[in-house]
DRENVOTI-334130 format. One record per atom (N, C-alpha, C): y, z, x; atom name; residue number from 1; residue in one letter. Coordinates in Angstrom, 1 decimal. Layout:
// DRENVOTI-334130
       y       z       x  name  resi  resn
       Y       Z       X    CA   NUM     a
...
This chain:
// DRENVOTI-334130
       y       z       x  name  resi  resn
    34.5    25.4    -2.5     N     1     x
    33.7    24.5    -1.7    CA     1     x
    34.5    23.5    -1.0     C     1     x
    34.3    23.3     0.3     N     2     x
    34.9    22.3     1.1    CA     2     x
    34.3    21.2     0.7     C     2     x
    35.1    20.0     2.1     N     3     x
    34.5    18.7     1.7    CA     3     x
    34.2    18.2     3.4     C     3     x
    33.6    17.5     3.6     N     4     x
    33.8    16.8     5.2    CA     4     x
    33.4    15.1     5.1     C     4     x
    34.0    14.4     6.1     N     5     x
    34.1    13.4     6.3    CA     5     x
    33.2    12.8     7.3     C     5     x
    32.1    12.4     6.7     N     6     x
    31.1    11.7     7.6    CA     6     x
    31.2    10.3     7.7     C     6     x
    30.5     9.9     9.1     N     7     x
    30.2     8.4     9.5    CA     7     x
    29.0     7.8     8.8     C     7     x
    28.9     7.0     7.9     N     8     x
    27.7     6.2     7.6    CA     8     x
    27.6     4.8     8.2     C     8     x
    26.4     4.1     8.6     N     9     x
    26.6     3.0     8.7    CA     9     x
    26.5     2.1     7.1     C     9     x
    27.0     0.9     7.2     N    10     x
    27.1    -0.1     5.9    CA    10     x
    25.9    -0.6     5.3     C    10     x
    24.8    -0.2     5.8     N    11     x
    23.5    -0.4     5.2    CA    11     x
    23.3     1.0     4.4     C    11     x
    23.4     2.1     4.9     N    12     x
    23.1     3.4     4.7    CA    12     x
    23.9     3.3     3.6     C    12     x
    25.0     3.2     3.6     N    13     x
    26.1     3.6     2.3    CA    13     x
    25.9     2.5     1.3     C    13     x
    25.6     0.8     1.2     N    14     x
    24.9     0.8     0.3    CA    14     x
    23.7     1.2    -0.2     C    14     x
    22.7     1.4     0.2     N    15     x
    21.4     2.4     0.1    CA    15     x
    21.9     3.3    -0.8     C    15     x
    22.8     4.3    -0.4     N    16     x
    23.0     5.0    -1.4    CA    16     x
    23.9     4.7    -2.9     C    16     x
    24.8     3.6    -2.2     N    17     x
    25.4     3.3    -4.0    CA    17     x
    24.5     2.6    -4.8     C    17     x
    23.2     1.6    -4.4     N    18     x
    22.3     1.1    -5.0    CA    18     x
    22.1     2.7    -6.1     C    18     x
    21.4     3.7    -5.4     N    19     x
    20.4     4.7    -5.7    CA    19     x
    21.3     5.5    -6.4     C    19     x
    22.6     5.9    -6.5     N    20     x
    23.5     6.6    -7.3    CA    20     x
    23.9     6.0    -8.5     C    20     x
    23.9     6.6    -9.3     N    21     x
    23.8     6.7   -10.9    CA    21     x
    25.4     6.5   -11.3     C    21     x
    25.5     6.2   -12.9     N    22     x
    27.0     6.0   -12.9    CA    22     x
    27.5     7.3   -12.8     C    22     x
    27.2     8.4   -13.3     N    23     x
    27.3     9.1   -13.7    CA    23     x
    27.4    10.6   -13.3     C    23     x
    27.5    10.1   -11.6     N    24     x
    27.2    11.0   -10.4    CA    24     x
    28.2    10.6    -9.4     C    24     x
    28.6    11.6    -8.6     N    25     x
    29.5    11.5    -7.6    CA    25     x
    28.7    10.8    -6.7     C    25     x
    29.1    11.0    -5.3     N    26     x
    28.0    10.2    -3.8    CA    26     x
    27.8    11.5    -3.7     C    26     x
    28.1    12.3    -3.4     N    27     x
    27.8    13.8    -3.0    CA    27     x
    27.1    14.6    -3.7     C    27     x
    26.8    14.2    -5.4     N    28     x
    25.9    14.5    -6.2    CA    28     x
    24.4    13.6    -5.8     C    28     x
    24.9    12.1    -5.7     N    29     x
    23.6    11.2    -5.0    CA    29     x
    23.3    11.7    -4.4     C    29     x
    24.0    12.0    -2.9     N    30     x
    23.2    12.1    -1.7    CA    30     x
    22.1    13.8    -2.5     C    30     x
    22.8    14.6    -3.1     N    31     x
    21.8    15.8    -2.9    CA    31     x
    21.1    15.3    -3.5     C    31     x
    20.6    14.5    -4.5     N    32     x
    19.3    14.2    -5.4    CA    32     x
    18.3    13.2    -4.4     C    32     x
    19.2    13.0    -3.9     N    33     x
    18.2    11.6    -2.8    CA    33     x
    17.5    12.3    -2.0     C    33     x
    18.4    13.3    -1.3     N    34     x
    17.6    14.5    -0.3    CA    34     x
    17.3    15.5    -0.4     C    34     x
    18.1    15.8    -1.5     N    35     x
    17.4    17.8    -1.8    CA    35     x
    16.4    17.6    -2.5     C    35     x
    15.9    19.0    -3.2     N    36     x
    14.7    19.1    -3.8    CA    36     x
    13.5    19.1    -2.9     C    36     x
    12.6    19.4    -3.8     N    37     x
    11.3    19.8    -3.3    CA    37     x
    10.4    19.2    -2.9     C    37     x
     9.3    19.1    -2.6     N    38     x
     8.1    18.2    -2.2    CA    38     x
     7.1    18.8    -2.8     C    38     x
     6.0    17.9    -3.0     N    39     x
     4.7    18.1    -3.6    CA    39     x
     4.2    19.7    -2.5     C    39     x
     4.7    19.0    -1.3     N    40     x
     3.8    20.1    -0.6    CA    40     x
     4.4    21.5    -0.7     C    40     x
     6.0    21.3    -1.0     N    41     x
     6.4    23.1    -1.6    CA    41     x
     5.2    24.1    -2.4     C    41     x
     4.4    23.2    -3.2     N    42     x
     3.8    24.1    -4.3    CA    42     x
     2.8    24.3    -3.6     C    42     x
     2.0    23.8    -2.6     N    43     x
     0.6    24.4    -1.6    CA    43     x
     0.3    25.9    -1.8     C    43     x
    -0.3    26.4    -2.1     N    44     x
    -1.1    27.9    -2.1    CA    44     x
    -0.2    28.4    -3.1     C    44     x
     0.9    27.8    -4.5     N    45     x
     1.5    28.4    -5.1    CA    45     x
     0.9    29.1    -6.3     C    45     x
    -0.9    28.7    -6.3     N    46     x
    -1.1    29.4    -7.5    CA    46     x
    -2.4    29.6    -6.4     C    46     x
    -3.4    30.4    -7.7     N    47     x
    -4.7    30.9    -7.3    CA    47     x
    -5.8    29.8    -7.7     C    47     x
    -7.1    30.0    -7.6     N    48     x
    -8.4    29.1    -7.9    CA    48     x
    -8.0    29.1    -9.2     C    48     x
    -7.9    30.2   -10.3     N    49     x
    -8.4    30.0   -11.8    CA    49     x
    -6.8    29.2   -12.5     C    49     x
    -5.6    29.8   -11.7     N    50     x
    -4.9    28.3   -11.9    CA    50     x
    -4.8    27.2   -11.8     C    50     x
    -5.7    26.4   -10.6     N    51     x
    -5.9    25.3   -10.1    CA    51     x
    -6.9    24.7   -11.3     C    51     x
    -7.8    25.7   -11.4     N    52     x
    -9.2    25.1   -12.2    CA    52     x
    -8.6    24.8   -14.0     C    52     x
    -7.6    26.0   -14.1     N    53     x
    -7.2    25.2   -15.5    CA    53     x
    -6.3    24.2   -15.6     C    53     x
    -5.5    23.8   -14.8     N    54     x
    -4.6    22.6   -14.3    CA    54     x
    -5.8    21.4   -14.4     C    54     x
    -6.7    21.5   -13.7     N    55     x
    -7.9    20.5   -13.9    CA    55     x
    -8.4    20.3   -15.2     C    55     x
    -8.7    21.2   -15.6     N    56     x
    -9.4    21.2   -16.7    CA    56     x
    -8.6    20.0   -17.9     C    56     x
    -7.2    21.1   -17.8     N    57     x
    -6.1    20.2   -18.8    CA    57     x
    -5.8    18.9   -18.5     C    57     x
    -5.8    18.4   -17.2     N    58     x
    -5.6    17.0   -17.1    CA    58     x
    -7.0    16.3   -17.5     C    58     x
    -8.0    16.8   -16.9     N    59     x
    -9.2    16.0   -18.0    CA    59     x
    -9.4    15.8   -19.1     C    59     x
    -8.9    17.1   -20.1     N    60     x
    -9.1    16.7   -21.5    CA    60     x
    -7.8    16.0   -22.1     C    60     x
    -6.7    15.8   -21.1     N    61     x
    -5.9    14.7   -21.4    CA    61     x
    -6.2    13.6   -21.6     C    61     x
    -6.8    13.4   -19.9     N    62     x
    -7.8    11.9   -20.0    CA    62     x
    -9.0    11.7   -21.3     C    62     x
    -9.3    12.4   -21.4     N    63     x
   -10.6    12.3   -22.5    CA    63     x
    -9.8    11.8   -23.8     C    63     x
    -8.5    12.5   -24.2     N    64     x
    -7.8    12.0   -25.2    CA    64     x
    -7.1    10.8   -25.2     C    64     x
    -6.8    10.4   -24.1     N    65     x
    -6.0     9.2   -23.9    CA    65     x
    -7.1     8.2   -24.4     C    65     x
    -8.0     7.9   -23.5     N    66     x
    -9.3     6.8   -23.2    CA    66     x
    -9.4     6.7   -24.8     C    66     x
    -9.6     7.9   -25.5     N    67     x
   -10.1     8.1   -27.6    CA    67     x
    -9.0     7.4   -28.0     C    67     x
    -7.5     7.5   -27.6     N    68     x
    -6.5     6.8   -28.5    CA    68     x
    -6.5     5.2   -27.9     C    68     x
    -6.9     5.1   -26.5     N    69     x
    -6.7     3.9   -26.0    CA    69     x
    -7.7     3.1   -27.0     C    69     x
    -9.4     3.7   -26.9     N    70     x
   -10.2     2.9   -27.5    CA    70     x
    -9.7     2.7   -29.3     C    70     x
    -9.4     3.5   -29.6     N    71     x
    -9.0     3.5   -31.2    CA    71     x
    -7.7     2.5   -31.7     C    71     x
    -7.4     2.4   -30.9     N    72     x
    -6.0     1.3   -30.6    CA    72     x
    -6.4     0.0   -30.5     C    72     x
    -7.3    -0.3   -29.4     N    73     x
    -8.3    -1.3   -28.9    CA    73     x
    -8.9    -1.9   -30.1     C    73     x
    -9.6    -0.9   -30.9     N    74     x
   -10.5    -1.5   -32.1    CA    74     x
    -9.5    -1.6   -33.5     C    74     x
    -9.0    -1.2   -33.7     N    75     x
    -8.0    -1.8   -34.9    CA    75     x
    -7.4    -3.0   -34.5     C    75     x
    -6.9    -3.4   -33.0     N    76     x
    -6.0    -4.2   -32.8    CA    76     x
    -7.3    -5.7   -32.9     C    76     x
    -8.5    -5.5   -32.9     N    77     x
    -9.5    -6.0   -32.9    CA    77     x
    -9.8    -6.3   -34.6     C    77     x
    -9.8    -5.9   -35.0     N    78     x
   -10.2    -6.0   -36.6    CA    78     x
    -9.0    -6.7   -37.4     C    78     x
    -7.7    -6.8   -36.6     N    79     x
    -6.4    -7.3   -37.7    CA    79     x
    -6.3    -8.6   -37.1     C    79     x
């Protein structure tokens, strides 16, 4: 793999050393800043009865959370 030498302006290039990690090159940064996917990649990636159980499971997530939230609530209430 090659390399090439681009122009950045001095706002741009700190922008990116803010956003780069110790533990990453700039050239590892820049692809995580810009590559990857978007929400909208996944659009028509599944069918109805996928969609409907994706729903389903985040509801009865919510239903569980709100039960641990409220059960948390009332002990922290009684001590």
């Amino acid at each position: 793999m090659g390399t090439k030498t681009v122009r950045i302006e001095d706002d741009v290039y700190e922008l990116i050393r803010s956003k780069k990690r110790e533990d990453e090159t700039f050239s590892e940064a820049i692809e995580r800043l810009v590559g990857g996917g978007s929400l909208l990649d996944l659009y028509g990636a599944g069918n109805e009865e996928d969609v409907e159980n994706m729903r389903e499971a985040i509801d009865e997530t919510k239903e569980e959370t709100r039960g641990q939230v409220d059960e948390l609530r009332d002990r922290a209430q009684t001590e």
